[in-house]
N, C-alpha and C positions, 0 to 999 in steps of 0.2 A: 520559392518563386519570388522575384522582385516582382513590386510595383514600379511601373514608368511613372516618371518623376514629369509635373507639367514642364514646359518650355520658360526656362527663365527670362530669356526676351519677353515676354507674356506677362511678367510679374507689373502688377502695377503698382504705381506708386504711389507712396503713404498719404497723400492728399487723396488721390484715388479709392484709394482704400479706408479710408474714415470716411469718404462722401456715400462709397458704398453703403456702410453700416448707417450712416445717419438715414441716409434715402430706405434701409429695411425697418428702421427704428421707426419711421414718419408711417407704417403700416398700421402702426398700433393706434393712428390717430382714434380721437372721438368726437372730431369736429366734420360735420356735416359738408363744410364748405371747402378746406383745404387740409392736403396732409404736408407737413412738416414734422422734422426729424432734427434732431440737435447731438451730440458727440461732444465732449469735453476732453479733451485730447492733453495730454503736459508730458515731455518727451518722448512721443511716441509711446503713450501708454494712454488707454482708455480709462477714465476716473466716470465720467459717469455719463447716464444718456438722458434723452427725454423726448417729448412730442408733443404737440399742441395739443389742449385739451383743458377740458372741467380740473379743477381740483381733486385730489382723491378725499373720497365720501361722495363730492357731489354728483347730483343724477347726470346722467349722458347726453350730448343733445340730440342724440338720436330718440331719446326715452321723451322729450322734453319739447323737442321742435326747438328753430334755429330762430330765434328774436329778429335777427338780421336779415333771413333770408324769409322771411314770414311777411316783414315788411319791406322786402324790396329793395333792399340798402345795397348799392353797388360794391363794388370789392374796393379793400381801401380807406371806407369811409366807415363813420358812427363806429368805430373799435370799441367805445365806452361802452356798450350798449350789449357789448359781447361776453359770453359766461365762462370764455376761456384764454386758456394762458398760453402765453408763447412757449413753443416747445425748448427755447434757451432756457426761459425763468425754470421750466420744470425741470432741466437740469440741474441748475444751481440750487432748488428747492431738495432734489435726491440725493447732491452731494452732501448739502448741510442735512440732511436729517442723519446721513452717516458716518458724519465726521469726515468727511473729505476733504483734506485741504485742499482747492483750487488757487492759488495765487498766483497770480504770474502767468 
């Protein structure tokens, strides 16, 4: 028995399709306030991912309550003030801890 094969008109395209994964990656957030998803992409191949959030080790700000949103800090504003990282840095943070070259 075949399997029906999806509709390749339907196929989306490779921008499509990493925004996909970044937007399932941004799930994993740990930030209370927004979720963001990051993808590392180099000729159509995934190298590495990430999402905004604590450092690995540190506590969650679900576990810990949000500084920013505790004080009322609109979106946008006091970033200094916040205990997490952009979901790009923690790319580049997963790439180098694996020897990932990223360049280019």
């Amino acid at each position: 028995m075949e399997t029906a094969v999806p509709h390749l008109d339907k196929r989306p395209s490779w921008d499509e399709y990493f925004m996909t994964l970044a937007n399932e990656v941004a799930t994993r957030t740990t930030c209370m306030r927004r979720a963001v998803g990051a993808v590392i992409v180099k000729d159509r191949r995934i190298l590495a991912t990430g999402y905004n959030g604590v450092p690995t080790g540190m506590r969650h700000c679900a576990e810990t309550g949000c500084l920013r949103q505790q004080l009322g800090v609109p979106s946008g504003q006091r970033h200094e003030i916040c205990r997490g990282l952009h979901a790009e840095q923690n790319a580049i943070i997963q790439a180098a801890r694996y020897g990932i070259n990223i360049t280019g």
